[in-house]
C-alpha atoms as one frame of an Amber mdcrd trajectory, in Angstrom:
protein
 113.253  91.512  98.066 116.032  93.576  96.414 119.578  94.729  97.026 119.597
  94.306 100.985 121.212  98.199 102.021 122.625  98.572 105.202 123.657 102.589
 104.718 122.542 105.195 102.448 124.984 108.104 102.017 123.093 111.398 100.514
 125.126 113.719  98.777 124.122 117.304  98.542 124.543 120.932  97.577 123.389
 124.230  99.179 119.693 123.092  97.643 119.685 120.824 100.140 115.786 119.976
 100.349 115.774 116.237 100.490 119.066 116.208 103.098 116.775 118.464 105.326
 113.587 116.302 104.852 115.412 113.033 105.992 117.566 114.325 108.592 115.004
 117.104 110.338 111.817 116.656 108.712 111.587 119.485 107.064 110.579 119.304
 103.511 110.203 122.948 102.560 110.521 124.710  99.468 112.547 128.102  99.958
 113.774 128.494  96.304 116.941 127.340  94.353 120.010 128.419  93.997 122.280
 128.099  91.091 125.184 126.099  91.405 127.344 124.266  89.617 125.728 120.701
  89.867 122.498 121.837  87.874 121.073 118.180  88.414 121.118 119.001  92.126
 119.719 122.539  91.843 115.836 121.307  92.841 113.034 122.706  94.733 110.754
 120.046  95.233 112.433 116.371  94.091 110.362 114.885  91.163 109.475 111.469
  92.709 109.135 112.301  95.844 105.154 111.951  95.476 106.171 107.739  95.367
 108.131 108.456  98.142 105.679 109.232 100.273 102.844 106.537  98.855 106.014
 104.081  99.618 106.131 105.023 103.255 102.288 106.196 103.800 101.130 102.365
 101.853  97.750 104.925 101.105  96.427 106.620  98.360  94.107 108.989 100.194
  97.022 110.143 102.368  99.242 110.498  99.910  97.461 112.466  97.791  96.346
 114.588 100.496 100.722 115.048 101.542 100.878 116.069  98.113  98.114 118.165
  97.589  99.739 119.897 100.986 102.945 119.898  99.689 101.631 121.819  96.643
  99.507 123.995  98.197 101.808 124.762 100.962 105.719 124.313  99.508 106.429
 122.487 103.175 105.581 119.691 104.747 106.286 118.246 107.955 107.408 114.794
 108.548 104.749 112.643 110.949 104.649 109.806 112.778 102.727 108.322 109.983
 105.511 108.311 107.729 108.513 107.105 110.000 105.882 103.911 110.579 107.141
 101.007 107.321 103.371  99.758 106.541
């Protein structure tokens, strides 16, 4: 179902959250910087919480990744997540 993709190209800026989240699993807030692509300037990315319902397929664990995520500003990516349900 949908577009079939075969590569996703990210393009980023020194707030580089979501680049770091796919690439080394980290997903952790450290502030943002001002630049001069304001729509890129983002701490945490604003649909990221159906992101991770997407790969998780669970309620329960999502809202407990975002809950962590809140709580926290980091979170780690785990097995659970690289796994399409």
């Amino acid at each position: 179902m949908g577009l079939p993709v075969d590569r996703l190209i990210v393009a980023t800026n020194s707030n580089d959250i979501l680049h770091r989240y796919f690439s080394a699993g980290d997903y952790s807030s450290s502030g943002v910087s001002e630049t001069i692509t304001p729509s890129m300037d983002i701490a945490v990315s604003s649909n990221f919480e159906r992101f991770l319902y997407h790969m998780s397929g669970e309620l329960p664990l999502t809202l407990t990744l975002t809950l962590t995520l809140t709580l926290t500003l980091t979170l780690t990516l785990t097995l659970t997540l690289t796994l399409t349900p």
